[in-house]
C-alpha positions in Angstrom: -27.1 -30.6 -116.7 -23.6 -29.6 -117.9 -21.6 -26.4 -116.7 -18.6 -25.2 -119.0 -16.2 -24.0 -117.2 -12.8 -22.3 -118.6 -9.9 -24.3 -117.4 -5.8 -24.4 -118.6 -5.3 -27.2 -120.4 -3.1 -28.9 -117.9 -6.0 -28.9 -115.3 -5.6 -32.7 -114.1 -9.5 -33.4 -114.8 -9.2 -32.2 -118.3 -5.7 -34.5 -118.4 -7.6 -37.3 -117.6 -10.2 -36.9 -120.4 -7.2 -36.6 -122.5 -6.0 -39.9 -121.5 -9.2 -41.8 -122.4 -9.6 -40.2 -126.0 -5.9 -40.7 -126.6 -6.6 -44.8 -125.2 -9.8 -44.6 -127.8 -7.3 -43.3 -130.7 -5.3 -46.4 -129.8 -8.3 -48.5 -130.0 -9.4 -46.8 -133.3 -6.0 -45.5 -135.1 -3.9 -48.1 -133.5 -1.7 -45.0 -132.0 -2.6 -42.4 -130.2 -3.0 -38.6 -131.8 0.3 -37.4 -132.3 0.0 -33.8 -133.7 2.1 -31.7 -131.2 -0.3 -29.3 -128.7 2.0 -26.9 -126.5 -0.8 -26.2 -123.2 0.0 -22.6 -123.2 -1.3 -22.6 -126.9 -4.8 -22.7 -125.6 -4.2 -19.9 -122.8 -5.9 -16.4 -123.5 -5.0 -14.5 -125.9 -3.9 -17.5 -128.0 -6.8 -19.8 -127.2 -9.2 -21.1 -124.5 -9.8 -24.4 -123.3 -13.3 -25.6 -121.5 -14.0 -28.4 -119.6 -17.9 -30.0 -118.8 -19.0 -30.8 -116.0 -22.2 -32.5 -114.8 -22.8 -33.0 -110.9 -23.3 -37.1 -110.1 -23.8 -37.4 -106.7 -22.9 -34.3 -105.0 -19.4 -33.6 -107.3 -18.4 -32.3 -110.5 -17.7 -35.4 -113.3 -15.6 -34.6 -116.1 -18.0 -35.3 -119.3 -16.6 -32.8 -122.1 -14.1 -31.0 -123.4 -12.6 -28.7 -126.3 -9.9 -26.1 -126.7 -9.2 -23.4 -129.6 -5.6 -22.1 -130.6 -4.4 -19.6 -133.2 -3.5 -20.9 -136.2 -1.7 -17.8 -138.0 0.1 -20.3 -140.1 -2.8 -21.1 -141.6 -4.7 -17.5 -142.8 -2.7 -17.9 -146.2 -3.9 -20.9 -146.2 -7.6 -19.8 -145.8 -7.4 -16.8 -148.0 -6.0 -14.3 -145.2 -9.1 -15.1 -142.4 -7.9 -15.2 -139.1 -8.2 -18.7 -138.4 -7.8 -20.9 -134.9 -8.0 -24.9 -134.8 -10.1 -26.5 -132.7 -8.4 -29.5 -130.8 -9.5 -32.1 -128.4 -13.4 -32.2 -128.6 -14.2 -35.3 -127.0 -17.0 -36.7 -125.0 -17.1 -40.2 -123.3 -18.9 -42.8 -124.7 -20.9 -43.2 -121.5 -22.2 -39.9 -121.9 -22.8 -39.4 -125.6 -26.1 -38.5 -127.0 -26.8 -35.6 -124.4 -26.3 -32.7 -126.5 -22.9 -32.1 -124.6 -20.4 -32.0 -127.8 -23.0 -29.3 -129.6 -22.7 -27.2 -126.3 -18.7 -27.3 -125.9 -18.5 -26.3 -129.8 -21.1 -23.4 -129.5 -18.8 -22.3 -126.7 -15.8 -22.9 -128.6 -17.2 -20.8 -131.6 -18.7 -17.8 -129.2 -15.2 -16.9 -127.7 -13.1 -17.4 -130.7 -15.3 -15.1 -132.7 -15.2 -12.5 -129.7 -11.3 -12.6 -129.4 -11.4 -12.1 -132.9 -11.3 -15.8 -134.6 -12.7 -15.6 -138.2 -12.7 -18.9 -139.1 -12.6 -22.3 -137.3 -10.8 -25.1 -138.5 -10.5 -28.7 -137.5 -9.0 -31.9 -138.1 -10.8 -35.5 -137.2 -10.7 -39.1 -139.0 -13.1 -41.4 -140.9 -13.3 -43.9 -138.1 -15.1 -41.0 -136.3 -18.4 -40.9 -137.8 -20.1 -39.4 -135.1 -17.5 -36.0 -134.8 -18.4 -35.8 -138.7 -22.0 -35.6 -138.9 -21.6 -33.3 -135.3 -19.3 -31.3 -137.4 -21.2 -31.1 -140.5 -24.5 -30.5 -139.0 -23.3 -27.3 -137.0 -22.0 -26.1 -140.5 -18.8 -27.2 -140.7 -17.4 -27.8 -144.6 -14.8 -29.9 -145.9 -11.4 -28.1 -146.2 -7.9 -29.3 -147.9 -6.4 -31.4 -145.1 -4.0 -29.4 -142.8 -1.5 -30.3 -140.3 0.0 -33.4 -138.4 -2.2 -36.1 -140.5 -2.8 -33.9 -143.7 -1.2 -36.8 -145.7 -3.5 -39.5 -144.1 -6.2 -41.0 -146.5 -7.9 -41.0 -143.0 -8.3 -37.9 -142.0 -11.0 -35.3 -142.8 -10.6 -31.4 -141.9 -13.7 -29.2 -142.0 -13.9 -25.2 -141.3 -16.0 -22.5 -140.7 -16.8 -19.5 -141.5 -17.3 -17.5 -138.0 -18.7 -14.5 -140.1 -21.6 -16.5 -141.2 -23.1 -17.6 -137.8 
């Protein structure tokens, strides 16, 4: 069973997660994800981050994780929504296929549209099939790429509309 729990993003657990998907990145990408996150970006009011835990033998293993921050630069962009970015979604491989990611993004969409989020936005990259479909199948849409890789022939953004839930 997993428990979401609301943790700053520099919580060492959550740093550790962040070291395996940035070491998959490497494996898929050949780099790690350089777009520039600030930690206090996903601190209330500007952004929560949650991490998932499921108990394995007695204690609490790290098995997801997700964060949202405000993107005002972007609500131009989106034709004056208030929009936030959703940024390090990731779930081991040794746990995939439990539902997890589905939860951490229901959470993700629940508190930004109750601090006031109108639309979710996201960045993630062909040689992730599986965020894709998760993305798409929880309503996400294809946007006009946005931010650190919006030149990449890679990457794929997707939105959506908070409103519309």
């Amino acid at each position: 069973m997993l428990t979401l729990v609301e943790v700053p993003f520099v919580d060492p657990r959550v740093q550790e997660l962040v070291a395996e998907v940035q070491a998959h990145y490497v494996v898929i990408y050949g780099t790690p994800d350089e777009s520039p996150v600030d930690p206090r970006e996903f601190a209330s009011p500007r952004g929560r981050f949650v991490l998932g835990v499921e108990e394995v033998d007695g204690a609490d293993e790290p098995v997801a994780m997700g964060g949202w921050r405000w993107r005002p630069d972007l609500d131009a962009r989106f034709g004056g929504d208030r929009v936030a970015e959703v940024k390090r979604m990731f779930v081991p491989a040794r746990v995939r296929g439990r539902g997890y990611a589905r939860e951490v993004l229901a959470f993700l969409e629940t508190t930004a549209y109750a601090d006031g989020v109108e639309r979710l936005v996201l960045e993630t990259g062909l040689m992730q099939p599986h965020a894709i479909g998760l993305y798409e199948s929880q309503g996400y849409e294809r946007v006009t790429p946005f931010g650190h890789y919006a030149e990449s022939e890679l990457v794929r953004c997707f939105g959506k509309d908070l409103r519309r839930s």
